[in-house]
Biotite code that builds the C-alpha atoms (Angstrom):
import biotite.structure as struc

atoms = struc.array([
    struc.Atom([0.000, 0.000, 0.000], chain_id="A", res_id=1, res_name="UNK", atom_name="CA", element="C"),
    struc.Atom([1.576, 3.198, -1.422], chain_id="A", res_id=2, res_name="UNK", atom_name="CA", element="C"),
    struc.Atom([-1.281, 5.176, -0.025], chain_id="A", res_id=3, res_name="UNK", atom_name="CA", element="C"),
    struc.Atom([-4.681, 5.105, 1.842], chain_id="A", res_id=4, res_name="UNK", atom_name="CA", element="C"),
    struc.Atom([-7.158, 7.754, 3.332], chain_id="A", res_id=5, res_name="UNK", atom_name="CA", element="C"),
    struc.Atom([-10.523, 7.165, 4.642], chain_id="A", res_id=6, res_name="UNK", atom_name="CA", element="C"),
    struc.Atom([-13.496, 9.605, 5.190], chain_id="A", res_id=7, res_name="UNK", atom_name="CA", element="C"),
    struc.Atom([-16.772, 9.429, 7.040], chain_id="A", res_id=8, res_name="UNK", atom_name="CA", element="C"),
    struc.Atom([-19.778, 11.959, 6.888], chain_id="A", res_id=9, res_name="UNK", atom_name="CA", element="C"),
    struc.Atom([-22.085, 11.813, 10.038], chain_id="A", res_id=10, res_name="UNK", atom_name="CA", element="C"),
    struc.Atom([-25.138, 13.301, 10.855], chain_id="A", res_id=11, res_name="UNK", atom_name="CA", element="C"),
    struc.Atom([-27.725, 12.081, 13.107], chain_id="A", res_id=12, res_name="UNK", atom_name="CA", element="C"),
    struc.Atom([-30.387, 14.422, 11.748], chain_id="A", res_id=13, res_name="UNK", atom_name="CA", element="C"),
    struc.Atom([-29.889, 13.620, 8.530], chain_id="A", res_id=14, res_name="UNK", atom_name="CA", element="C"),
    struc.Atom([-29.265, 9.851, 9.405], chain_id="A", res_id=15, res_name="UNK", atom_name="CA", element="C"),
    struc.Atom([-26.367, 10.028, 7.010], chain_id="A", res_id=16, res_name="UNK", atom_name="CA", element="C"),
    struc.Atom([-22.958, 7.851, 8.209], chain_id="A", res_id=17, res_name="UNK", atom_name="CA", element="C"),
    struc.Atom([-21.147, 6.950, 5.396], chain_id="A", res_id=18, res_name="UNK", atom_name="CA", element="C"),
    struc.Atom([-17.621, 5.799, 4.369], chain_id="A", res_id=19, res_name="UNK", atom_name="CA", element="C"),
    struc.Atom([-15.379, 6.243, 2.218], chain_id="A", res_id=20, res_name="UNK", atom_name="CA", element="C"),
    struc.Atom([-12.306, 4.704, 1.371], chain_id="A", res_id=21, res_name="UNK", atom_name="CA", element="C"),
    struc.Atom([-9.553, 4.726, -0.885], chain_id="A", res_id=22, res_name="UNK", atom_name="CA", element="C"),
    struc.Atom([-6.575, 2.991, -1.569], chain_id="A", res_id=23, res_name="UNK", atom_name="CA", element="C"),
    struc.Atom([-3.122, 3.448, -4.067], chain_id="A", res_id=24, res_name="UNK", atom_name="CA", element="C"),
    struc.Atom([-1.036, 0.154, -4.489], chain_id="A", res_id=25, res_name="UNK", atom_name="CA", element="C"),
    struc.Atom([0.379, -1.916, -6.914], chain_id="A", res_id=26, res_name="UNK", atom_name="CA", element="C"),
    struc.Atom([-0.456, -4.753, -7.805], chain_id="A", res_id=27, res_name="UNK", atom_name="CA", element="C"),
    struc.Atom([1.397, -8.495, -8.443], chain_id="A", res_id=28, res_name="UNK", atom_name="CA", element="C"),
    struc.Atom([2.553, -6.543, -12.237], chain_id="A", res_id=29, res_name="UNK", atom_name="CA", element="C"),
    struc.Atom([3.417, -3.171, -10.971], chain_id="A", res_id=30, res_name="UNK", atom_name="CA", element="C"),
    struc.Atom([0.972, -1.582, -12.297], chain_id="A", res_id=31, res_name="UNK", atom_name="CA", element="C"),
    struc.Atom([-0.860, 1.720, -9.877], chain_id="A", res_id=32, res_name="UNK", atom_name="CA", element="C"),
    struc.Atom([-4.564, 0.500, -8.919], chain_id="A", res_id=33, res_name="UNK", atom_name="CA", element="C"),
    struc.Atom([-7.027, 2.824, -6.899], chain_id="A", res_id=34, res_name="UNK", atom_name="CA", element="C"),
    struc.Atom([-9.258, 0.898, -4.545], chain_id="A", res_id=35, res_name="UNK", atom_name="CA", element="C"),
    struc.Atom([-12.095, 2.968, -3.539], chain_id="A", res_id=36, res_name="UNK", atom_name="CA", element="C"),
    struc.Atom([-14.367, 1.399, -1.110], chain_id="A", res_id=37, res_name="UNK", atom_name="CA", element="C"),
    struc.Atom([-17.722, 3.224, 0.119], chain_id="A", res_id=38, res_name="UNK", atom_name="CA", element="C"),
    struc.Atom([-20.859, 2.629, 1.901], chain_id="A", res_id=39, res_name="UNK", atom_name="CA", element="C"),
    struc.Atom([-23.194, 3.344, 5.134], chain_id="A", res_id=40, res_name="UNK", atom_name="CA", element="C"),
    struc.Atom([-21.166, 2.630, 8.161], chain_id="A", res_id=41, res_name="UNK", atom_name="CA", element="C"),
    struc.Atom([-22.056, -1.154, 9.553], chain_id="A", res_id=42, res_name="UNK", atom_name="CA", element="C"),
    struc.Atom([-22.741, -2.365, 6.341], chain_id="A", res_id=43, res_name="UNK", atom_name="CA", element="C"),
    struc.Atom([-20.654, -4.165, 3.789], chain_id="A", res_id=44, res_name="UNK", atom_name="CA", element="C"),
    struc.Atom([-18.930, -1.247, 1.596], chain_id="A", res_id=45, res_name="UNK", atom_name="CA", element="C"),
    struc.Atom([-19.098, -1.328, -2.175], chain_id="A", res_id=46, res_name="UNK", atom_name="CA", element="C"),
    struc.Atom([-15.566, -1.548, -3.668], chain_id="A", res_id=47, res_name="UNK", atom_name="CA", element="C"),
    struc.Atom([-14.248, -1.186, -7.101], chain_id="A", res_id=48, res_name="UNK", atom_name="CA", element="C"),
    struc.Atom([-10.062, -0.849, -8.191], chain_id="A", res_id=49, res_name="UNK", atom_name="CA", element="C"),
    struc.Atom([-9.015, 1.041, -10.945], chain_id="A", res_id=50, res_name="UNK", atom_name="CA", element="C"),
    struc.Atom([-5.733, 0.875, -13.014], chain_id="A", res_id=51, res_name="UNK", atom_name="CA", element="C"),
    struc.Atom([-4.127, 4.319, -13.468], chain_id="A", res_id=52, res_name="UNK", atom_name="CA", element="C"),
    struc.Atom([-0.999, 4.807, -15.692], chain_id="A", res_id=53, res_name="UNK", atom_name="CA", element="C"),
    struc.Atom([1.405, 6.024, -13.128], chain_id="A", res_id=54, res_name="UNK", atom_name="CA", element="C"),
    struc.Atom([1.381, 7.130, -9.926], chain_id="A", res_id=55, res_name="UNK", atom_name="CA", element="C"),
    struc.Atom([1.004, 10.787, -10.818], chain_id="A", res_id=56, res_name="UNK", atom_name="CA", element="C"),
    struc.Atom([-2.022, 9.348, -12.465], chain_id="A", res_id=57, res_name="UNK", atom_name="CA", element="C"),
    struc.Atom([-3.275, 8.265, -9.341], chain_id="A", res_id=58, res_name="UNK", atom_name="CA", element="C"),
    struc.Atom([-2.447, 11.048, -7.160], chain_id="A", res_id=59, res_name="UNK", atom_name="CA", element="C"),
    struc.Atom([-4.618, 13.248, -9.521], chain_id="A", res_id=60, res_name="UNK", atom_name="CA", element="C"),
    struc.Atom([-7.436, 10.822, -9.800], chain_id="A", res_id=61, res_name="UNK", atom_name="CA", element="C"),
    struc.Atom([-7.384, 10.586, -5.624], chain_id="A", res_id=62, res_name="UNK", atom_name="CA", element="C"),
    struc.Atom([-7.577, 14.369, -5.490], chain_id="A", res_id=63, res_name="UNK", atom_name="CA", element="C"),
    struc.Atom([-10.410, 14.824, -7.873], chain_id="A", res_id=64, res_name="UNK", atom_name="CA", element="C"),
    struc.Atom([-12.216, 12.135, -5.815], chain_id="A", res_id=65, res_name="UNK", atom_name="CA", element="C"),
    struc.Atom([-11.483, 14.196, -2.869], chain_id="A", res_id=66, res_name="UNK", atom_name="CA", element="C"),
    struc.Atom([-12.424, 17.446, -4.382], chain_id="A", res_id=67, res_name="UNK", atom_name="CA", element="C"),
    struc.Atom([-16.182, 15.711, -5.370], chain_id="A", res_id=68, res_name="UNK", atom_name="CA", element="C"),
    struc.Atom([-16.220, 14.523, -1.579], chain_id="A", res_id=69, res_name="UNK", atom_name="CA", element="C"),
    struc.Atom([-15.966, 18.437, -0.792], chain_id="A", res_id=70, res_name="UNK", atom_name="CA", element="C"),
    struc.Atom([-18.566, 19.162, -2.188], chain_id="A", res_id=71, res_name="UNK", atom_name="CA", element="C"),
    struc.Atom([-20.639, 16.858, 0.189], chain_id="A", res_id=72, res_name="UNK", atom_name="CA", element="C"),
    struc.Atom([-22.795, 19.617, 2.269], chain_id="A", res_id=73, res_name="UNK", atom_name="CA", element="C"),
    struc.Atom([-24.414, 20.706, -0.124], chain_id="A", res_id=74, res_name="UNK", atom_name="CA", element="C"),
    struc.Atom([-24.708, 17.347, -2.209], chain_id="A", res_id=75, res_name="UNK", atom_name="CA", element="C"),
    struc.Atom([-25.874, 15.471, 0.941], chain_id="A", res_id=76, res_name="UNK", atom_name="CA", element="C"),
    struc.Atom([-26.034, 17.997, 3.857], chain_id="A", res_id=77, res_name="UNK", atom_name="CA", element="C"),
    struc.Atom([-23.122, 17.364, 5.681], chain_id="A", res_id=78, res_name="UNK", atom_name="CA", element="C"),
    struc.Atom([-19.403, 16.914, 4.978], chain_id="A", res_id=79, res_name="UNK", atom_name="CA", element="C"),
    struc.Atom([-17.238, 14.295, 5.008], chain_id="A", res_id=80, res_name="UNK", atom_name="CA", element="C"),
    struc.Atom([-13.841, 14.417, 7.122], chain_id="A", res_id=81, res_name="UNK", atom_name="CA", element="C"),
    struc.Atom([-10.966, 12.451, 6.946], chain_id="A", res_id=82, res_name="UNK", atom_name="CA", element="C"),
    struc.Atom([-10.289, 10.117, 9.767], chain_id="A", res_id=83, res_name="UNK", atom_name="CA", element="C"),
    struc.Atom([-7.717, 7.805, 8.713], chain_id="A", res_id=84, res_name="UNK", atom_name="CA", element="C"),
    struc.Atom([-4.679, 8.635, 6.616], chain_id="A", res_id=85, res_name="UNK", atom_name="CA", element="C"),
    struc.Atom([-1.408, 5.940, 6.288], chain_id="A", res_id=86, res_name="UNK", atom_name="CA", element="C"),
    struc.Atom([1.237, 6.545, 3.424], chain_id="A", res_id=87, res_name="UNK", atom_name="CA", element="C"),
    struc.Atom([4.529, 5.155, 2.919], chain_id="A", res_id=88, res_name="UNK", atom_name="CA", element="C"),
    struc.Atom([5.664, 8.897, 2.126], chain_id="A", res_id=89, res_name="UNK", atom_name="CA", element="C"),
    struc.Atom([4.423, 12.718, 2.252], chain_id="A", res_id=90, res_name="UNK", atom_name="CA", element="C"),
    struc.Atom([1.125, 12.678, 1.545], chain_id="A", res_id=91, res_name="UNK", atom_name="CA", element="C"),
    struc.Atom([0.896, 16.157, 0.295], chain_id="A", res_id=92, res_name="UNK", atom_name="CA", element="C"),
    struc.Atom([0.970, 15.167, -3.479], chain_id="A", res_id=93, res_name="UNK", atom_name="CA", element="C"),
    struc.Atom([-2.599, 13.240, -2.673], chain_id="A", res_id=94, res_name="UNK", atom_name="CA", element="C"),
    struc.Atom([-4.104, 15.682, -0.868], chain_id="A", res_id=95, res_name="UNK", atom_name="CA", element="C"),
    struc.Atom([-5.836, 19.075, -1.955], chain_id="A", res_id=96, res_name="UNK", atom_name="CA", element="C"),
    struc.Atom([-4.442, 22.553, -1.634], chain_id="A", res_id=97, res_name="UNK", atom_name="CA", element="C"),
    struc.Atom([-4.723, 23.637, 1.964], chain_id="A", res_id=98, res_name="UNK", atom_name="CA", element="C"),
    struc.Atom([-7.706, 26.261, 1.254], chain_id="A", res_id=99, res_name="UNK", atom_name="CA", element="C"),
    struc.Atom([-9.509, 23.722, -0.495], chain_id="A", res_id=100, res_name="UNK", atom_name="CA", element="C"),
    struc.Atom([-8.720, 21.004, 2.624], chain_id="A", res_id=101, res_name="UNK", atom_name="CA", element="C"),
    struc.Atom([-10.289, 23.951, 4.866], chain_id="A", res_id=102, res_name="UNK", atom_name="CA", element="C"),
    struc.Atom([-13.353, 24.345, 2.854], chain_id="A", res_id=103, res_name="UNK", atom_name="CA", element="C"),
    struc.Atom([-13.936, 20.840, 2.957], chain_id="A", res_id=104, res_name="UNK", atom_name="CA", element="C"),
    struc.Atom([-13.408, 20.328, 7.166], chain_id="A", res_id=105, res_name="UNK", atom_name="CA", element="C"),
    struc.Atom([-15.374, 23.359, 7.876], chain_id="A", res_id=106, res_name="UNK", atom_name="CA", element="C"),
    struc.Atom([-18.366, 22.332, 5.830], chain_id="A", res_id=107, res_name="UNK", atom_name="CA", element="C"),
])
């Protein structure tokens, strides 16, 4: 695992608590999948990998992902935050721009 962050969006008024999950590795070939993994929390997540071209690839394809997830509130009425985050290095090239990673934690 080259990379992994996890989200969750709670609201008890809304009865929204959801996951989600993803995931940069390689695989047995070498190749850069994405795992992303999301669902209600308790429940069996829905998971699907995708094969990027390089790991710049998936770097870019992580942010956008992240960039739909802040858009959450008004989407779904309350915003996700991340609550896990493991990486074998800096995970600054994954993450968004620091005004964008504000917008989305006080949402």
């Amino acid at each position: 695992m080259l990379f992994a962050v996890q989200l969750e969006a709670d609201s008890d008024a809304l009865d929204h608590h959801r996951i989600y999950r993803m995931e940069v590795e390689r695989d047995l070939l070498g190749d850069v999948i994405v795992i992303i993994a999301h669902g209600r929390r308790g429940s069996r997540l829905a998971a699907r990998s995708i094969q990027v071209p390089d790991l710049s690839a998936a770097q870019e394809f992580v942010r956008s992902r992240l960039r739909r997830r802040a858009t959450a509130p008004r989407r779904i009425g309350c915003s996700y935050r991340i609550t896990a985050l493991d990486t074998l290095d800096d995970p600054t090239p994954y993450l968004l721009d620091p005004a964008a990673q504000r917008r989305m934690e006080q949402e």
